[in-house]
C-alpha positions as CSV (number, residue, x, y, z in Angstrom):
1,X,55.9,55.7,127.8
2,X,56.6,55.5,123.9
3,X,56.6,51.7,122.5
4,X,59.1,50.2,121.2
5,X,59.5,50.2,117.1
6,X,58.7,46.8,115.8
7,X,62.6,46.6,114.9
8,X,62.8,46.6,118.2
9,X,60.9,43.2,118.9
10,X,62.5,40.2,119.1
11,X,59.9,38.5,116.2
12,X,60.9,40.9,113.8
13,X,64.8,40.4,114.4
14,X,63.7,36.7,114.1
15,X,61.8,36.4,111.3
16,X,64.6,38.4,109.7
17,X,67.3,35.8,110.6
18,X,64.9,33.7,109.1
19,X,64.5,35.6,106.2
20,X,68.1,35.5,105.7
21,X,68.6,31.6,105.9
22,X,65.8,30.8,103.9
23,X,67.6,32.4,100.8
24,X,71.4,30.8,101.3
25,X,69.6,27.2,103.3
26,X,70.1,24.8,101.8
27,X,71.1,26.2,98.2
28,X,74.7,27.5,99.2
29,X,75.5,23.4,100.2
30,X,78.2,21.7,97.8
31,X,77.8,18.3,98.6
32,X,81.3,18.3,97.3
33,X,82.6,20.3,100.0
34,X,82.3,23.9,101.7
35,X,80.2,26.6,100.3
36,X,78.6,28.2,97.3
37,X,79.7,31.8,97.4
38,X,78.8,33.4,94.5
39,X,74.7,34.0,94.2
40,X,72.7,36.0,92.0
41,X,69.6,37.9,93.9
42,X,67.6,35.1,92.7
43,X,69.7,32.6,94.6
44,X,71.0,30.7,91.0
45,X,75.2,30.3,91.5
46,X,77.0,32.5,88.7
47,X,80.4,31.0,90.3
48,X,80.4,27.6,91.6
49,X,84.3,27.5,91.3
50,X,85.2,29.9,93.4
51,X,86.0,30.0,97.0
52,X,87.4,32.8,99.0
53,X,88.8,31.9,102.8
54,X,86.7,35.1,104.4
55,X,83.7,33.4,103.0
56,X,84.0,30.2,103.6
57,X,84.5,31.1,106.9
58,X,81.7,33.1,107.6
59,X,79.2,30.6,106.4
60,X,80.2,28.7,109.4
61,X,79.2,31.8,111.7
62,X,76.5,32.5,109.5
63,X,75.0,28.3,110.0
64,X,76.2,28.7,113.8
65,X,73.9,31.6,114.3
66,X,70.8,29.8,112.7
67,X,71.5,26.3,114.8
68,X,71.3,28.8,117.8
69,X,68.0,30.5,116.6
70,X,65.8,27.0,115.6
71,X,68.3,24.3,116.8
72,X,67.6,22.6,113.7
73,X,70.5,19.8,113.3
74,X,71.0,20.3,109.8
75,X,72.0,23.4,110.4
76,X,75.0,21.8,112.9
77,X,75.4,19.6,110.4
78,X,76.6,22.6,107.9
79,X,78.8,23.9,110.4
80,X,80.5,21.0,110.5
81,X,80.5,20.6,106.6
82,X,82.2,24.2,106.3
83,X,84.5,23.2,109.0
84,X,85.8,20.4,107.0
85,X,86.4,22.3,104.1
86,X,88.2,24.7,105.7
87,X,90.9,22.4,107.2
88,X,90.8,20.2,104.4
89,X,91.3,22.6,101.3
90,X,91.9,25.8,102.4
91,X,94.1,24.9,104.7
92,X,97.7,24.0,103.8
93,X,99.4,21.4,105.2
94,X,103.1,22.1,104.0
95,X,103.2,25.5,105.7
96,X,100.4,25.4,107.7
97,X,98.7,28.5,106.9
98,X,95.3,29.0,104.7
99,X,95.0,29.6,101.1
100,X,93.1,32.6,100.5
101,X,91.4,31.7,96.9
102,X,90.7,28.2,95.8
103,X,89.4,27.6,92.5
104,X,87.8,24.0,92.5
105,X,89.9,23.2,95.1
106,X,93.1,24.1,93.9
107,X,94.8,27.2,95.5
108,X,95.4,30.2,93.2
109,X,96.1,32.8,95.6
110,X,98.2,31.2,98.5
111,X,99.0,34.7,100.5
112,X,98.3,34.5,104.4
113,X,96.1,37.1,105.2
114,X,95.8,38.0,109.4
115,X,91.9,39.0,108.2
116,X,91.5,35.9,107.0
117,X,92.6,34.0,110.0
118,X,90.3,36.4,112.5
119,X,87.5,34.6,110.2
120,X,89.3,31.3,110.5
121,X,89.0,31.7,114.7
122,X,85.5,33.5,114.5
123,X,84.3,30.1,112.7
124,X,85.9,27.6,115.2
125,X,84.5,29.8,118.3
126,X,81.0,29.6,116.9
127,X,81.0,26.0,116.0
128,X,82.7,25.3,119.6
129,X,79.8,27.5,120.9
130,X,77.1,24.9,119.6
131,X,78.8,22.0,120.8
132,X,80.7,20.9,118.2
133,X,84.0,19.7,120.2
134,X,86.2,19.4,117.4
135,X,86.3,23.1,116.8
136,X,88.3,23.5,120.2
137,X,91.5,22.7,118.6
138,X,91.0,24.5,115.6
139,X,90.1,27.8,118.1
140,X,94.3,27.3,119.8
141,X,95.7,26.2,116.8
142,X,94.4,29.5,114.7
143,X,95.1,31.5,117.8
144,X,98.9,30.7,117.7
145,X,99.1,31.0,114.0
146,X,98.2,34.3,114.3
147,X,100.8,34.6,117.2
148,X,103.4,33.4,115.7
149,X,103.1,35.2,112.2
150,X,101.4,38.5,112.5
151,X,101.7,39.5,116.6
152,X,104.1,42.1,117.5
153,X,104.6,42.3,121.1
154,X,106.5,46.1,120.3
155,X,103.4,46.9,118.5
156,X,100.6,45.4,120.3
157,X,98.9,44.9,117.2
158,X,98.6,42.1,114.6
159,X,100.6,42.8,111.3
160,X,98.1,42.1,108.0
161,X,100.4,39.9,105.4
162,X,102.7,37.7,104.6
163,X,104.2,35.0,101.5
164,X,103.2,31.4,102.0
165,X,106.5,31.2,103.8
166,X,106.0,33.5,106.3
167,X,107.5,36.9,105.0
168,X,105.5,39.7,106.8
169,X,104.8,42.5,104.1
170,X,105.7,46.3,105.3
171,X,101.5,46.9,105.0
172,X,100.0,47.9,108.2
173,X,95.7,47.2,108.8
174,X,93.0,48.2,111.7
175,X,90.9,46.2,109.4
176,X,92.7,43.2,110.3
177,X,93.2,43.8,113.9
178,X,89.3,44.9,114.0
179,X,88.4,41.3,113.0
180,X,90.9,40.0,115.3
181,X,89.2,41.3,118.3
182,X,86.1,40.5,117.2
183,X,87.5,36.7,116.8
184,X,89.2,36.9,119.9
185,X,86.2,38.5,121.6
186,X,84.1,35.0,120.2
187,X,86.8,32.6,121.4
188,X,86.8,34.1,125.0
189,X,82.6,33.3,125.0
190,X,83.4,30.0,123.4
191,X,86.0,28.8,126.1
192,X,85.9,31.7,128.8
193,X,89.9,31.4,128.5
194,X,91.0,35.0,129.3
195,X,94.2,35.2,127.3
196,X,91.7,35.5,124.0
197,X,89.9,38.4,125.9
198,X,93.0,40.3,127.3
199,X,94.1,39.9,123.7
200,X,91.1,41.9,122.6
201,X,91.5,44.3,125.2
202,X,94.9,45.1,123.9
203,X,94.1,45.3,120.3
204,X,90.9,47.7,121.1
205,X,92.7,50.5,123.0
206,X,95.6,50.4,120.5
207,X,93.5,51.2,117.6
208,X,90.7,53.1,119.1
209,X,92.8,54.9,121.2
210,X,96.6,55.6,120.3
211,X,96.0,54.8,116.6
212,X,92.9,57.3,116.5
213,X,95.2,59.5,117.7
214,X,97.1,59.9,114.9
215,X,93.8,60.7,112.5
216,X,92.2,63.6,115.5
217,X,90.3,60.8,117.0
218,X,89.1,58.8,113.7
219,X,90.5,56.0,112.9
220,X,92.3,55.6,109.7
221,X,92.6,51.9,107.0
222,X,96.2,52.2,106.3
223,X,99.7,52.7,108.1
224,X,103.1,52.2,107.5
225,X,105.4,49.2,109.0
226,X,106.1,51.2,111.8
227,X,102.1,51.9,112.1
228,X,102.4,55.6,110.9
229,X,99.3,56.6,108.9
230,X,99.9,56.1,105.4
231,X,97.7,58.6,103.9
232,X,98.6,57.9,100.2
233,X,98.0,53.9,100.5
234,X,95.1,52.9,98.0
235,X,94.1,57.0,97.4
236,X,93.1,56.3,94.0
237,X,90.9,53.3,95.2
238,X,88.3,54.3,98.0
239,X,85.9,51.2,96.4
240,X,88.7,48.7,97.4
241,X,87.2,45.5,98.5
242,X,89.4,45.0,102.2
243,X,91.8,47.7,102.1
244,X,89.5,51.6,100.4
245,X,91.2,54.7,101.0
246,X,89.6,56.7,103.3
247,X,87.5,57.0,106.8
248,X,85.1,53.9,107.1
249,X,82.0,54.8,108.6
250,X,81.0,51.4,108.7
251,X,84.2,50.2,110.8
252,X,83.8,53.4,113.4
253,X,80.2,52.0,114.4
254,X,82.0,48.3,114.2
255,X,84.6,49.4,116.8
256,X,82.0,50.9,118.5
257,X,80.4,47.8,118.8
258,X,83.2,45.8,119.8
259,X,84.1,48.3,122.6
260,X,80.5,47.5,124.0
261,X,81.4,43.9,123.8
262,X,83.9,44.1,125.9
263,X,82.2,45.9,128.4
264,X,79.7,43.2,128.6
265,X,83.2,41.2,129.9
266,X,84.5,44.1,131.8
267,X,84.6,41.9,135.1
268,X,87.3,39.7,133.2
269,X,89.3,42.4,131.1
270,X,93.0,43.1,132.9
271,X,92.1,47.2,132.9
272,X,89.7,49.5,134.1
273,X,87.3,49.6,131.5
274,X,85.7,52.9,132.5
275,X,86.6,54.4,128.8
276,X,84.8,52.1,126.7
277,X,81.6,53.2,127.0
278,X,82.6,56.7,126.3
279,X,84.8,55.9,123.6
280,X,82.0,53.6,121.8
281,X,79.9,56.8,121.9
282,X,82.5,59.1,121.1
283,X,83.1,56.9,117.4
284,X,79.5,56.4,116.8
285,X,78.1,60.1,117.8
286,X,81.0,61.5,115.4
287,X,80.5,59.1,112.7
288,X,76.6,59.4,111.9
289,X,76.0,62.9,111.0
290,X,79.1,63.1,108.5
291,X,77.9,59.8,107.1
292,X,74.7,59.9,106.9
293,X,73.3,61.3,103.2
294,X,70.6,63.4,104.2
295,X,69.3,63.3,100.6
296,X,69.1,59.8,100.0
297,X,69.6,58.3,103.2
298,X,71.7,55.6,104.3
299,X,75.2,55.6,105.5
300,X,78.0,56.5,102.7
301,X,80.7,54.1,102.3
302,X,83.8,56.2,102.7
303,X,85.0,59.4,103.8
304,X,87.6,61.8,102.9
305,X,90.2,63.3,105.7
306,X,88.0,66.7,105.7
307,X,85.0,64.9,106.1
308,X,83.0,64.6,102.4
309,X,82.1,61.4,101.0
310,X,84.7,60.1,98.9
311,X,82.4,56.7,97.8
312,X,78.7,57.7,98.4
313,X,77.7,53.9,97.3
314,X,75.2,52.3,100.4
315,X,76.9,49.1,101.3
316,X,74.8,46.5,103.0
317,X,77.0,45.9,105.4
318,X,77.5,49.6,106.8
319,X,73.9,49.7,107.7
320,X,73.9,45.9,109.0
321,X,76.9,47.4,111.6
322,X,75.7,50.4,112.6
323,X,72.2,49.5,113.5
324,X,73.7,46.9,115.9
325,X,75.8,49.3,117.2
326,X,73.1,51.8,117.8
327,X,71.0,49.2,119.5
328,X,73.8,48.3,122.3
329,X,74.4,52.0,122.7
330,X,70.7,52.8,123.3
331,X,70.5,49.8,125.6
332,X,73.8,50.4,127.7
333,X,73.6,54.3,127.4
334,X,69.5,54.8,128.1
335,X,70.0,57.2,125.6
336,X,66.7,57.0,123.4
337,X,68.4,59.0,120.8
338,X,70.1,55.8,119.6
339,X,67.0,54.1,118.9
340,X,66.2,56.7,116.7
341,X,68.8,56.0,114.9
342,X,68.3,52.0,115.2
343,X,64.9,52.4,113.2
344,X,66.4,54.8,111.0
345,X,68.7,52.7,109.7
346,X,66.4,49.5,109.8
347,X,63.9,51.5,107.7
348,X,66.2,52.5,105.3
349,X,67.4,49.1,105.1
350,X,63.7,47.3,104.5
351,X,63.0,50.2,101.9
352,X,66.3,49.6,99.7
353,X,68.7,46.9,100.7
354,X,66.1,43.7,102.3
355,X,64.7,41.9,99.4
356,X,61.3,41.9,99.5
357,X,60.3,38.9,97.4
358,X,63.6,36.6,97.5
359,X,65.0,37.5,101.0
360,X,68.4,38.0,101.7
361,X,70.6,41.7,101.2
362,X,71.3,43.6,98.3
363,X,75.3,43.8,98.3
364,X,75.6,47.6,97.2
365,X,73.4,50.4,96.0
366,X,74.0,53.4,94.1
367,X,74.0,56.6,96.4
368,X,70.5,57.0,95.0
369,X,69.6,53.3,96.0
370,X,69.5,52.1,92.8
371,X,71.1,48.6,92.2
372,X,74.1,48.0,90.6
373,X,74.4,45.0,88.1
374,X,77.4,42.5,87.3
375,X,79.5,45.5,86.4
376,X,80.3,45.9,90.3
377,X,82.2,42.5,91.7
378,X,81.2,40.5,93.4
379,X,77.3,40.9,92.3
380,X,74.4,39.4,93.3
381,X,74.4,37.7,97.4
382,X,77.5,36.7,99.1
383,X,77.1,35.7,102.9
384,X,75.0,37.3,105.7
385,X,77.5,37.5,108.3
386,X,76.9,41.2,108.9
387,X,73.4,41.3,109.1
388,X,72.9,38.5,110.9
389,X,75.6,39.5,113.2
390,X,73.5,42.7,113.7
391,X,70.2,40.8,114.5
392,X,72.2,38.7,117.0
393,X,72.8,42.0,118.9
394,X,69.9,43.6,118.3
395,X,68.2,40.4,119.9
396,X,70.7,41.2,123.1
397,X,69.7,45.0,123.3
398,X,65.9,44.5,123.5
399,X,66.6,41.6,125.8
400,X,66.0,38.7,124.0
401,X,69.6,37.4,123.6
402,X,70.0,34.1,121.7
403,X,71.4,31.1,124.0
């Protein structure tokens, strides 16, 4: 019998969790409130001003996930810290939604963003997760905002926008609705109330399934108000930051991944979920031989409709995903195949992206995995939600699941 890769044990997967929060713990604290977001690779802050919702956010996740590795209270203690920042400054009391920028506090970008919310109900499901009690509340209350502002029953999918005083814009997102589920996905876990689950369920096969459809089985960024592909939105702009023209490699393994979450809850979903396996394959064993750059390795960042790279940067994150995603799929499947692909990606990761001296991820890499400076926004270190995200599955595939 072959043995396992050691990025298949669980003290690699913990030592680089550990890895990760050694870099942002306890450096990324304000003692003023929330988060530092903005960090060189050497850890010094270029932008202690700045706060964006997403991030804030997912610094709670990110200090939930490392209270449930070590159990350490200080790291509760962060959680709790991020929390109250969140409903304190980015939230906004006179319409009740969340400001998406802040700059030292003060909100300079006021847009409601259904993204940003999934990251809002990802944070309170975590925190609730660890025991903080407070963050029950927060899980409904985000839950219903979302309801009552983005959900289309017609639809069955979350619109992505609106004004401060609830205009909906005519922009259609999966990326929004991808995050949703996740969110939703998290909440269920948190609470094991099934409304957040059969929410998931609905947004999954929607996406994956009737909106794939209309790209020949991948799914496309962008649609129109009445969620028909718009194939023009963003064309000049396949680098955009939340909404790139183009396939996303990185968000066909995500779905992937989320369709093997919710097998994990099949017992509790309100369908036969027969097709999610499948389909998980399906996304991922279509997605990784188009993506991957045989030259230079790693996974391209975006995709053109007739299948060439259309921004060959290596994103962090796009490796972070779709390692995960390959290690549920080996471990669900049996298929060894997707191991192979699990340590290909992890190696190409420790050989280019992992800092070896500092710790933490390089953000984005040239096609030939050479770093970009402060010429590509935002530089340096931001958060690790996505790759520790992917050790947290990884430690579930080779049976060592966090608790």
């Amino acid at each position: 019998m072959t043995q396992p890769s050691p990025f298949q044990t669980p003290a690699f997967l913990h030592a680089q969790l550990r890895r990760d929060i050694a870099f942002f713990h306890p450096r990324t604290i304000d003692p003023s409130g929330g988060f530092f977001h903005y960090l060189n690779d050497d850890g010094s802050i270029y932008d202690a001003a700045s706060r964006h919702l997403v991030n804030s956010a997912r610094m709670v996740f990110c200090y939930a996930l490392a209270f449930r590795l070590d159990g350490k209270e200080e790291y509760r203690d962060a959680v709790r810290h991020g929390l109250r920042f969140l409903e304190e400054k980015h939230k906004q009391a006179e319409y009740g939604g969340y400001a998406w920028v802040l700059e030292n506090g003060i909100p300079v970008d006021r847009t409601q963003h259904c993204y940003g919310l999934a990251f809002v109900l990802l944070a309170h499901a975590h925190a609730f997760r660890i025991g903080i009690s407070e963050a029950e509340t927060g899980i409904s209350a985000t839950f219903e905002l979302m309801e009552r502002l983005f959900w289309s029953e017609a639809d069955g999918l979350y619109a992505d926008e609106a004004s401060p005083d609830g205009v909906v814009s005519p922009y259609r997102g999966q990326n929004a609705n991808m995050h949703s589920c996740e969110a939703l996905i998290a909440a269920f876990e948190a609470t094991a109330d099934e409304r957040y689950l059969h929410r998931a369920e609905l947004l999954a096969r929607n996406i994956t399934l009737r909106q794939a459809a209309l790209g020949k089985g991948w799914i496309w960024e962008h649609y129109h108000s009445d969620w028909q592909v718009d194939w023009e939105y963003n064309r000049h702009d396949s680098s955009n930051m939340f909404r790139p023209w183009g396939y996303q490699p990185g968000h066909m393994t995500e779905w992937s991944k989320l369709l093997l979450l919710l097998e994990r809850h099949r017992a509790h979903l309100q369908h036969d979920g027969d097709w999610l396996l499948p389909r998980a394959q399906a996304l991922f064993d279509v997605t990784m031989p188009l993506a991957w750059d045989a030259q230079y390795g790693g996974l391209h960042y975006g995709l053109a409709p007739d299948g060439t790279a259309c921004d060959d940067d290596k994103y962090f994150w796009v490796q972070a995903e779709s390692l995960a995603t390959a290690a549920l799929l080996a471990q669900r499947s049996g298929n060894a195949e997707y191991w192979d692909w699990y340590n290909k990606l992890w190696q190409y990761s420790v050989d280019h992206l992992i800092d070896p001296q500092q710790g933490g991820w390089y953000r984005i890499l040239h096609r030939d995995n050479t770093r970009y400076g402060p010429e590509k926004p935002p530089h340096g270190k931001t958060d690790f939600y996505h790759p520790m995200g992917a050790c947290l599955e990884s430690l579930h595939a080779v049976g060592c699941a966090l608790a």
